[in-house]
matplotlib code that plots the C-alpha trace (Angstrom):
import matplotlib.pyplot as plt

x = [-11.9, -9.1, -5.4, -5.5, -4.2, -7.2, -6.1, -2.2, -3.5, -6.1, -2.7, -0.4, -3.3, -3.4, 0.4, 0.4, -2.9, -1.7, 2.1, 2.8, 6.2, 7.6, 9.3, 6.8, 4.6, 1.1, -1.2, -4.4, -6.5, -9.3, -11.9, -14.2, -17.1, -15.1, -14.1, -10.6, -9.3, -6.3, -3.6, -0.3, 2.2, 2.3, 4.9, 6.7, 9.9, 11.2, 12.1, 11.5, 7.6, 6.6, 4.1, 3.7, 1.8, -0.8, -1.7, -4.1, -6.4, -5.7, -7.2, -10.2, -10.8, -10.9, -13.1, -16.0, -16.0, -14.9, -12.7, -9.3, -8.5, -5.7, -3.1, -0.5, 2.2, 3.8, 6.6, 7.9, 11.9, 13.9, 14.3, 11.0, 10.7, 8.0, 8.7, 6.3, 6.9, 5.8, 4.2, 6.8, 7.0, 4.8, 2.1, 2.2, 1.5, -1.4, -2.6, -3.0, -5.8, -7.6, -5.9, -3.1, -5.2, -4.5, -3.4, -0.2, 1.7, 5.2, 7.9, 9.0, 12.5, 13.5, 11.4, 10.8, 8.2, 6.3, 4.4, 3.0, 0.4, 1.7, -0.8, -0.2, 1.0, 3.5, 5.3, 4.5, 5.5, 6.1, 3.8, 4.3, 0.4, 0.4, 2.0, -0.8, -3.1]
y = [0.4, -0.2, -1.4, -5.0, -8.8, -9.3, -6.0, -7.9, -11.3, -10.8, -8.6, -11.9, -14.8, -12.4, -12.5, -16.2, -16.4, -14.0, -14.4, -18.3, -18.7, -15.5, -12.1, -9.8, -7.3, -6.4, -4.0, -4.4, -1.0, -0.9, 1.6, 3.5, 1.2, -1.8, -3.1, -4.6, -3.0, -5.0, -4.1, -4.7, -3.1, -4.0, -5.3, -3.3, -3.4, -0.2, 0.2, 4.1, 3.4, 0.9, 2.2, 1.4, -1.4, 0.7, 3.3, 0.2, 0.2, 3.6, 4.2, 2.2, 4.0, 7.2, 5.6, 4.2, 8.0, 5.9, 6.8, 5.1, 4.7, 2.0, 0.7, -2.2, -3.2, -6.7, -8.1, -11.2, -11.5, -14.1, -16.1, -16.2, -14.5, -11.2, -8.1, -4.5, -1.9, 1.5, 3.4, 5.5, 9.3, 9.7, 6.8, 8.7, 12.5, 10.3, 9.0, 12.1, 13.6, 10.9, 13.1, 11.9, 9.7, 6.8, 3.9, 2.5, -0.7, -0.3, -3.0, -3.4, -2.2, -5.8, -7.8, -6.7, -9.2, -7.6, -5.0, -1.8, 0.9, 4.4, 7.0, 8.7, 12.2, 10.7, 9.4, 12.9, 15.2, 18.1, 17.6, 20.3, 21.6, 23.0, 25.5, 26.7, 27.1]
z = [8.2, 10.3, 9.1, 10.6, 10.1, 7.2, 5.0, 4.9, 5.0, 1.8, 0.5, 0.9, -1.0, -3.5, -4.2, -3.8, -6.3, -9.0, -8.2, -7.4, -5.7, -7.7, -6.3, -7.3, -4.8, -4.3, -2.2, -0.1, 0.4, 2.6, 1.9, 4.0, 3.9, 4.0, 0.4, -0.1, -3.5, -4.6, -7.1, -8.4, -10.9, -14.1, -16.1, -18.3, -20.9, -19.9, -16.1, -16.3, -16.8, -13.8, -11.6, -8.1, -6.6, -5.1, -8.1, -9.5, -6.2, -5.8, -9.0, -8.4, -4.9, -7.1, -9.6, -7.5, -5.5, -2.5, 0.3, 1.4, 5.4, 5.3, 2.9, 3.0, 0.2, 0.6, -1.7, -1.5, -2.6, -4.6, -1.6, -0.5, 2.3, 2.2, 3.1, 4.4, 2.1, 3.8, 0.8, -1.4, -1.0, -4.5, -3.0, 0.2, -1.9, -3.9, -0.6, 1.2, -0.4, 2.2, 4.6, 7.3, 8.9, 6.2, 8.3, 7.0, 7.1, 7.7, 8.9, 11.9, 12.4, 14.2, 11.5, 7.9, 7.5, 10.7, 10.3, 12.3, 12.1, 11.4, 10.0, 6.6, 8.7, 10.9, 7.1, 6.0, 9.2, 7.2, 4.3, 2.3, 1.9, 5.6, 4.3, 2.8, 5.5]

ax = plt.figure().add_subplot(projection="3d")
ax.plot(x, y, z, "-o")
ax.set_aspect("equal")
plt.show()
């Protein structure tokens, strides 16, 4: 499945459902035969320990044996307004065992509530594994 308005759409109701009126952040994966995995970090005492939004869907992917082809992360701030998060450097190292071709969310660099398509290799241009080839 493509990265598209429904994969950020089903990402924001389930920040609004699970996360009523509250900064918090979530992420929407599609996987290769279509499923929406959905996930959020959980909360913890000790800041050193948090996980990322995505490892929870991630995890699931992994789980079920099933591919992912497009990820978005969506946090909404104090003041209500939500935000793209492009995935983090260790999300994007976790991601690429689906290869480059993950379809990404970013923001837009005029709107950080907008968001664009950038595959997983144009985040990672110099992934380090191509040195291995």
């Amino acid at each position: 499945m493509k990265l598209d308005q429904k994969l950020v759409e089903a990402a924001i109701a389930f920040l609004d459902q699970r996360f009523p009126g509250r900064a918090e952040g979530v992420a929407a994966m599609y996987t290769a035969d279509g499923e929406v995995l959905l996930s959020t970090s959980p909360a913890t005492l000790n800041e050193s320990v948090t996980l990322c939004h995505e490892v929870g869907a991630l995890c699931e992917a992994y789980a079920k044996n099933k591919t992912i082809t497009a990820t978005v992360c969506v946090s909404r701030l104090e003041d209500g307004s939500l935000r793209i998060f492009a995935p983090c450097g260790i999300c994007q190292e976790r991601l690429m065992i689906y290869g480059g071709g993950v379809e990404c969310a970013v923001a837009k660099n005029d709107d950080p509530a907008a968001w664009e398509m950038r595959p997983l290799e144009q985040l990672q241009p110099y992934y380090w594994r191509q040195a291995l080839k």
